[in-house]
C-alpha positions as a LaTeX table, in Angstrom:
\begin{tabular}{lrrr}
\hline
Residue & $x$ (\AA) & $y$ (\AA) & $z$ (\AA) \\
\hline
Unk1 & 21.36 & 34.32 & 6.78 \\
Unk2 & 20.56 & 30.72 & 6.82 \\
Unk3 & 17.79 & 28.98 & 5.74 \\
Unk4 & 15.32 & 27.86 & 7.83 \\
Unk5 & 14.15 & 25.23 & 5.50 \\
Unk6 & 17.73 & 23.50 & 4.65 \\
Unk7 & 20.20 & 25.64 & 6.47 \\
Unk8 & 21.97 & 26.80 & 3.62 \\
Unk9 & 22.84 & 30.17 & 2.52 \\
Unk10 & 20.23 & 32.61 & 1.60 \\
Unk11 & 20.93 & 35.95 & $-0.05$ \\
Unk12 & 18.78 & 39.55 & 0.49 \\
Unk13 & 16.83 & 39.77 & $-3.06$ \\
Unk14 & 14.72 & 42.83 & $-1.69$ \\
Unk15 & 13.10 & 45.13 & 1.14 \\
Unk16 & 9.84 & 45.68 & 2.39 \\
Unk17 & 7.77 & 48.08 & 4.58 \\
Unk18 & 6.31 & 45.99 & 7.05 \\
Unk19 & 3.41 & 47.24 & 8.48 \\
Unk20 & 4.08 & 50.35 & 6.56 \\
Unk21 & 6.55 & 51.57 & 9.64 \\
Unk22 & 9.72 & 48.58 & 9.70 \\
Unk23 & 11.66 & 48.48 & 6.83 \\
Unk24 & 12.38 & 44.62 & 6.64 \\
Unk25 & 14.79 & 42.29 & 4.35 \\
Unk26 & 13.39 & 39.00 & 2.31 \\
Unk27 & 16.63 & 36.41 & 1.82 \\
Unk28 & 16.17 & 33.29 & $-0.79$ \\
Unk29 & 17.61 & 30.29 & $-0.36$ \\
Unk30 & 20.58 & 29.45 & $-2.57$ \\
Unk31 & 19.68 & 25.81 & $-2.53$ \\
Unk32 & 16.12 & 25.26 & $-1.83$ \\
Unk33 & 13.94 & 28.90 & $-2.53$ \\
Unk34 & 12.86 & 29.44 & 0.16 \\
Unk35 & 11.94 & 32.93 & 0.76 \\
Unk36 & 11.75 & 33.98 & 4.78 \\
Unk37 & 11.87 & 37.58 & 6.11 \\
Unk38 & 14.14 & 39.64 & 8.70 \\
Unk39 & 13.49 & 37.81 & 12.54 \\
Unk40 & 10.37 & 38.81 & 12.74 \\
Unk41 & 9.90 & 41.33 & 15.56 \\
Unk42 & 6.96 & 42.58 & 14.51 \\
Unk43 & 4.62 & 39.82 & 15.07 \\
Unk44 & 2.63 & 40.90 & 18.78 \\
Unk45 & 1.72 & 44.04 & 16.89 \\
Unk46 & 1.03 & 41.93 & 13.43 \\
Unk47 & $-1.40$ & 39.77 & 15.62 \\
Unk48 & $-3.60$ & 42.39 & 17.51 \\
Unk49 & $-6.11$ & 40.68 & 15.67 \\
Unk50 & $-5.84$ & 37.35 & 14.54 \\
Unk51 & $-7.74$ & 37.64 & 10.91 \\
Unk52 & $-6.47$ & 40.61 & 9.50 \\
Unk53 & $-8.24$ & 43.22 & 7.60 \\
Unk54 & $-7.35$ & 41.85 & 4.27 \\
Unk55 & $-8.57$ & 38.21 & 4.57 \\
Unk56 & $-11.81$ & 39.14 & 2.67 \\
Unk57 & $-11.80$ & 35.85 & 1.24 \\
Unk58 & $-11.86$ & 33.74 & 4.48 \\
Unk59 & $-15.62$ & 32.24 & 3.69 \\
Unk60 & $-15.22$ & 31.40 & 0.04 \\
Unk61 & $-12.20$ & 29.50 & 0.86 \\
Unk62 & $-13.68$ & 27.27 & 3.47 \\
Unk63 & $-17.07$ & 26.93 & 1.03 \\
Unk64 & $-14.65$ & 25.94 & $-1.42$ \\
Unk65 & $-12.76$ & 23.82 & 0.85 \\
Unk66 & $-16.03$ & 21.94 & 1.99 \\
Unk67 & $-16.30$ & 20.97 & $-1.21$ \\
Unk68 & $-12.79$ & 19.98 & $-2.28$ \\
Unk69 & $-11.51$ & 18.53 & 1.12 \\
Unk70 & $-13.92$ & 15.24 & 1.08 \\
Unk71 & $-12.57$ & 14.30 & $-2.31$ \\
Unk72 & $-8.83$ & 14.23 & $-1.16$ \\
Unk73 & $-9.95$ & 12.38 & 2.00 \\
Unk74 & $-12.32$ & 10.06 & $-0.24$ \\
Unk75 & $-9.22$ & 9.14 & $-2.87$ \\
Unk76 & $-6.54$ & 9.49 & $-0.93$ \\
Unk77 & $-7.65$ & 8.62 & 2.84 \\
Unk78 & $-10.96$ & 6.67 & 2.64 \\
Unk79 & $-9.77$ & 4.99 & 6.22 \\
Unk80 & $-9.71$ & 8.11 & 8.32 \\
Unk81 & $-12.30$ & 8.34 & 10.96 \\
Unk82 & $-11.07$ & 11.70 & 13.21 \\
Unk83 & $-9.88$ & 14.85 & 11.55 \\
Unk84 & $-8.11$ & 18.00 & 13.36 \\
Unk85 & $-8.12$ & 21.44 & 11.04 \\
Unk86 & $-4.46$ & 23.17 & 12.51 \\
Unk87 & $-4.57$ & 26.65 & 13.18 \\
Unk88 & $-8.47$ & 26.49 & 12.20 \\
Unk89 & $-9.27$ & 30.55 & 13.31 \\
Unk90 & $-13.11$ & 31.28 & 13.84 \\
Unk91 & $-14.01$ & 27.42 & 13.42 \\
Unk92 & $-15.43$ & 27.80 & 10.31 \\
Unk93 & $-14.18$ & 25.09 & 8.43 \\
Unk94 & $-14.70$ & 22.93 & 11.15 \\
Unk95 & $-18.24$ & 23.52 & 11.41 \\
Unk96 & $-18.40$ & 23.34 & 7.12 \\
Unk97 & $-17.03$ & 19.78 & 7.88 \\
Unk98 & $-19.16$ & 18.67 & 10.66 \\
Unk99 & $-22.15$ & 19.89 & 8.17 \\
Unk100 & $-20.73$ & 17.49 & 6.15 \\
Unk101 & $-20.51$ & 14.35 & 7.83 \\
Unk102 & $-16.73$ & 14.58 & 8.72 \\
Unk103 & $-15.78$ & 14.18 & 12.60 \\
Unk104 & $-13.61$ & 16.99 & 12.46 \\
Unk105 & $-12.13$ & 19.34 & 15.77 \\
Unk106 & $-10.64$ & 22.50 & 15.51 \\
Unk107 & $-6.98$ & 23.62 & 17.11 \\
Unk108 & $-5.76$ & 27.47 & 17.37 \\
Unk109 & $-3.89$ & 29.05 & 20.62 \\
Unk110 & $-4.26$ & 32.14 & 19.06 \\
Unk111 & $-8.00$ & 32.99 & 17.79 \\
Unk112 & $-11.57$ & 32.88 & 19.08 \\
Unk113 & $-12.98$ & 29.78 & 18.60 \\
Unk114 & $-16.62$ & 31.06 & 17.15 \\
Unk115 & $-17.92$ & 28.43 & 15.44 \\
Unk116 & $-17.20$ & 25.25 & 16.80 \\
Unk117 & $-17.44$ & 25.62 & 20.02 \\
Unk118 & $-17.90$ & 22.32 & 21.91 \\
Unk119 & $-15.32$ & 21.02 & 19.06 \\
Unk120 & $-11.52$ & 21.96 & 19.61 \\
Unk121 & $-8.91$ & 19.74 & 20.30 \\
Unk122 & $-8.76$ & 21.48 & 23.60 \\
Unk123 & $-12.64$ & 19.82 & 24.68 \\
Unk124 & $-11.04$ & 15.55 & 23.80 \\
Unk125 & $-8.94$ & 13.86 & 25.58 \\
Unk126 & $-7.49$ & 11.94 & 22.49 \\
Unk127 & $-5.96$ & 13.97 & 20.77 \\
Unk128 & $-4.83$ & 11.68 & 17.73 \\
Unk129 & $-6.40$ & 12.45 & 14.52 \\
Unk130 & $-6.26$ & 10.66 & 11.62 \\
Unk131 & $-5.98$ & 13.72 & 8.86 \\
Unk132 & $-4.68$ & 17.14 & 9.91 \\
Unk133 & $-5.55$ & 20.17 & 7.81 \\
Unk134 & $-3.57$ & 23.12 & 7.80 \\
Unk135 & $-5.12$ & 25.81 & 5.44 \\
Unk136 & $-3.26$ & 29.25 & 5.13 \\
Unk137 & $-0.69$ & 28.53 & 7.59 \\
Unk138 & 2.60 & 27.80 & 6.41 \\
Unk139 & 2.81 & 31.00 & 5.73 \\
Unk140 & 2.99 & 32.25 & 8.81 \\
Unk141 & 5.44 & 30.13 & 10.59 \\
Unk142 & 8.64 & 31.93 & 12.07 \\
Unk143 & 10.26 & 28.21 & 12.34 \\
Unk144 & 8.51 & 26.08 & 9.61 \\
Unk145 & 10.24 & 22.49 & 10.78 \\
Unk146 & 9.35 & 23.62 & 14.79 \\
Unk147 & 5.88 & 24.25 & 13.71 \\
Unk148 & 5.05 & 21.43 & 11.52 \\
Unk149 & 6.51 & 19.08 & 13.49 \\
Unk150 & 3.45 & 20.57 & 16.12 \\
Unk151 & 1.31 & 19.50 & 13.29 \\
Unk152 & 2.56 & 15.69 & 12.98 \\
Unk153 & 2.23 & 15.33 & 16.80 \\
Unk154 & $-1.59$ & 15.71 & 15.47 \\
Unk155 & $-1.89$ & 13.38 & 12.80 \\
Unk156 & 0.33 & 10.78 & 10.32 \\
Unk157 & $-0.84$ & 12.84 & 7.36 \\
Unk158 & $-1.51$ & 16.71 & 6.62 \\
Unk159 & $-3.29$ & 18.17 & 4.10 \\
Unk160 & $-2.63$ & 21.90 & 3.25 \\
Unk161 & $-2.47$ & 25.43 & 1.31 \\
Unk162 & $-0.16$ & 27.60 & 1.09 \\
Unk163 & 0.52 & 29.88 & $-2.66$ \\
Unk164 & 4.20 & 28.48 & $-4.09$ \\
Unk165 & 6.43 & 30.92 & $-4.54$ \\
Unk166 & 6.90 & 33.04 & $-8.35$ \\
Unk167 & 9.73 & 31.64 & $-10.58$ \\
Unk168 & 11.16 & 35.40 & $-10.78$ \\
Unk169 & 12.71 & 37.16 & $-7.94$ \\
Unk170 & 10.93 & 40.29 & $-9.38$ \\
Unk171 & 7.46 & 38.34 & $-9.64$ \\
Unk172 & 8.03 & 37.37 & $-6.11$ \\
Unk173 & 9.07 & 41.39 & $-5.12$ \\
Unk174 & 5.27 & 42.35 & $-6.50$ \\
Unk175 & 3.67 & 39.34 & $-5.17$ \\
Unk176 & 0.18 & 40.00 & $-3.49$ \\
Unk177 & 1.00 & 36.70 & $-1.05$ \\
Unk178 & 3.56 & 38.63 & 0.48 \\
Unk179 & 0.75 & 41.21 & 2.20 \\
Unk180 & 3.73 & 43.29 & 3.72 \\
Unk181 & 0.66 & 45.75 & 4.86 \\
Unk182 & $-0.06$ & 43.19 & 7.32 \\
Unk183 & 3.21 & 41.42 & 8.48 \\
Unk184 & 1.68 & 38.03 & 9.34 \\
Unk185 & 3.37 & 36.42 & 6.05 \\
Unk186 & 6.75 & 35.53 & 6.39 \\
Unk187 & 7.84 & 32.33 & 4.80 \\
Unk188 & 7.55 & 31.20 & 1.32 \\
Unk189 & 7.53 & 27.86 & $-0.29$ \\
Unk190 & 9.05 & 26.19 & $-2.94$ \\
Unk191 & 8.36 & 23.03 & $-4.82$ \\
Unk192 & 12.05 & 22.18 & $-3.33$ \\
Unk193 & 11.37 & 23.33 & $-0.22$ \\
Unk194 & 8.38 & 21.32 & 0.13 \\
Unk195 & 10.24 & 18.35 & $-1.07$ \\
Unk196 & 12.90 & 18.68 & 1.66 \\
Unk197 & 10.20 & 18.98 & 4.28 \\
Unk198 & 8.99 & 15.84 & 3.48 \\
Unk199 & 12.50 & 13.97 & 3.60 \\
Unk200 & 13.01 & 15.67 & 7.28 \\
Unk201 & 10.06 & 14.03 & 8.09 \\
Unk202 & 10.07 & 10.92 & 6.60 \\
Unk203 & 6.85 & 12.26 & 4.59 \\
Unk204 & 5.92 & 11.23 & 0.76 \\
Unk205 & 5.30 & 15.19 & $-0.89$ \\
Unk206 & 2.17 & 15.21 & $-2.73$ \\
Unk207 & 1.86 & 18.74 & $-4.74$ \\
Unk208 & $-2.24$ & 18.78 & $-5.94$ \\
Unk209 & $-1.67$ & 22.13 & $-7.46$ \\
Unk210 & 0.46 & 25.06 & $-6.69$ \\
Unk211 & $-1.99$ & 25.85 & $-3.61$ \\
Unk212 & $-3.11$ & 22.55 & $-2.22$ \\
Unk213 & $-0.26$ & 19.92 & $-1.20$ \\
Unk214 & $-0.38$ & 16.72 & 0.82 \\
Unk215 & 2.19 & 15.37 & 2.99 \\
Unk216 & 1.63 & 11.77 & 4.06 \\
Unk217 & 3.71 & 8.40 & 5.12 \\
Unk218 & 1.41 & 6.71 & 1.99 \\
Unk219 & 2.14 & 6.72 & $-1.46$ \\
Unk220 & $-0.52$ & 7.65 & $-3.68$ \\
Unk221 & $-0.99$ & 8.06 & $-7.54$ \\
Unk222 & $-1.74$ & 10.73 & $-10.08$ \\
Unk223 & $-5.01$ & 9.77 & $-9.87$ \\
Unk224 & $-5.75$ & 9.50 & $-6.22$ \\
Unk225 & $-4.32$ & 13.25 & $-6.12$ \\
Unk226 & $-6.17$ & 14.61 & $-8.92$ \\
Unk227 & $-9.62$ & 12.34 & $-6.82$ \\
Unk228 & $-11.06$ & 11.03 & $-10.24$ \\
Unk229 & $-14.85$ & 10.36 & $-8.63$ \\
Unk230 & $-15.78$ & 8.83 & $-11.54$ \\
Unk231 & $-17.03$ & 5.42 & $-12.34$ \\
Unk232 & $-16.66$ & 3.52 & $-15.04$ \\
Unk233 & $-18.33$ & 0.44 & $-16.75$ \\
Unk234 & $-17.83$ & $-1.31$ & $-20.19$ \\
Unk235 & $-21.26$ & $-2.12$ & $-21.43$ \\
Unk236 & $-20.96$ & $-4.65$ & $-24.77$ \\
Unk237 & $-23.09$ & $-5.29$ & $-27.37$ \\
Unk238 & $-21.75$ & $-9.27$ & $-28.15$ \\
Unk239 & $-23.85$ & $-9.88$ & $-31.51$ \\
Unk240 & $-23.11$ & $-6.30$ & $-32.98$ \\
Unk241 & $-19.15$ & $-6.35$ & $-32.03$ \\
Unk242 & $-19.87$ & $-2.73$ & $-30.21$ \\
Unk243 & $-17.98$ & $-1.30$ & $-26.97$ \\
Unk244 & $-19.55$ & 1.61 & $-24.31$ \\
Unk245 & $-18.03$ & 3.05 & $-21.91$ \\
Unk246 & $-20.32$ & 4.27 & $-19.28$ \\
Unk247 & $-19.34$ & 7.35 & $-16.87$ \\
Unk248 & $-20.98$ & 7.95 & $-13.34$ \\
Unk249 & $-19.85$ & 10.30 & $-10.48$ \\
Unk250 & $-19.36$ & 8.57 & $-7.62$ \\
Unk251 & $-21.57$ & 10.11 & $-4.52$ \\
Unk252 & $-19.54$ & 11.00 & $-1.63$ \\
Unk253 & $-21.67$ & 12.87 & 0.27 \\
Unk254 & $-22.02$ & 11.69 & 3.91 \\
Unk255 & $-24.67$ & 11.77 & 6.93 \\
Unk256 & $-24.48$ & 15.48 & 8.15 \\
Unk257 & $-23.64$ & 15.72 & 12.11 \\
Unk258 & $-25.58$ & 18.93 & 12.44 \\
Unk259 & $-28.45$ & 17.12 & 13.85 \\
Unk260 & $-26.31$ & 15.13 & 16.03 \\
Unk261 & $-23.80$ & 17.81 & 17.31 \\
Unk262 & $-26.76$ & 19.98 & 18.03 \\
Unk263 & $-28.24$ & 17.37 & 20.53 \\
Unk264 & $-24.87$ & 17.01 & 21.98 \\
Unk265 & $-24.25$ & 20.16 & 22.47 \\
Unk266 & $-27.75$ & 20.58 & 24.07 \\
Unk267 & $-26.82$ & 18.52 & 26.50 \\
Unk268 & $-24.00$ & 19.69 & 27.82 \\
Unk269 & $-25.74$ & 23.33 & 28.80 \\
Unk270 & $-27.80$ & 21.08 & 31.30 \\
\hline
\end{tabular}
């Protein structure tokens, strides 16, 4: 099999029950890691419903996300304006970021848009964005350089998570990210792999942590990646010789659009 990452060989390391009723091959990558399944055949029955069963942690990773999100964009992307969130499910993240002060629309063919309604991609004409997110995703691509390349049509620069593969085949075997019970998972990153999908598209590879990554056309430091919000100032004492170094966290928070989204969408039922 060849790999859909760099199109060089990949090698069966082990088998899985999909949906515990299709037995179903994982192949790595020879060159790059990457770990993709069997053609996925089961996918129609894998997406009955769109959120499975197992994402129990859907709302603690968009209140975490609320949180983290603005930093990147503060440190990293201070000029973007418009924001899209790829593949955003419910909406809830969306919404989170609209609470938040951030212009931000939601995008997904495949899911009920519940919470930010009046806010998808599919209710602007523009349809530029500054920022694309793309949280939980990757993983679920059948062709990753097809699919992403949907995301740049978006946006210049993508922030995203997606778990990086174990350094053991046997680690990866056991791996909980795999979630064979619900089929939906079927490619698997590298630190490589990443890299190369950043070359393909002419993207700088930013890696936060082994969960959040960035791929833009900027280049940014260590410490606009790790968003440092603090400031600080030398305060000297000139007669006694003395040096102090005061810290402050820089505010980010912004103007919530609650208010303001809540008028607008007032409106429009009239």
């Amino acid at each position: 099999m060849k790999c859909k990452v760099c199109n060089n060989t990949s090698q069966k390391i082990f088998e899985k029950r999909i949906l515990n009723k299709y037995d179903c091959n994982y192949y790595q990558c020879l060159s790059c890691s990457f770990v993709q399944t069997d053609t996925p055949f089961w996918l129609e029955e894998a997406y009955e419903s769109a959120i499975t069963s197992l994402d129990i942690g859907l709302l603690s990773r968009n209140t975490y996300l609320q949180k983290e999100v603005p930093k990147i964009i503060y440190c990293c992307f201070p000029e973007a304006r418009k924001m899209v969130d790829y593949a955003g499910g419910y909406g809830v993240f969306v919404r989170l970021m609209r609470d938040s002060g951030y212009d931000f629309y939601r995008q997904d063919a495949f899911c009920e848009n519940i919470f930010a309604k009046n806010f998808d991609v599919t209710d602007i004409p523009d349809k530029k964005f500054d920022i694309a997110t793309a949280f939980e995703v990757f993983e679920h691509f059948s062709n990753p350089l097809e699919d992403i390349a949907k995301i740049f049509d978006y946006a210049d620069h993508l922030i995203l998570t997606t778990e990086l593969i174990p350094d053991e085949t046997s680690e990866i075997e056991n791996w909980w990210y795999i979630a064979e019970e619900t089929g939906q998972h079927i490619s698997f990153y590298s630190t490589k792999a990443m890299e190369i999908i950043g070359e393909k598209f002419n993207k700088n590879y930013y890696q936060k942590n082994r969960t959040t990554h960035i791929f833009t056309s900027k280049e940014l430091s260590q410490d606009q990646i790790n968003c440092n919000l603090k400031e600080y100032t030398i305060k000297k004492k000139y007669f006694g010789l003395k040096t102090k170094i005061i810290e402050k966290d820089i505010n980010i928070e912004k103007e919530s659009l609650l208010e303001s989204d809540y008028q607008f969408i007032k409106n429009n039922l009239k």
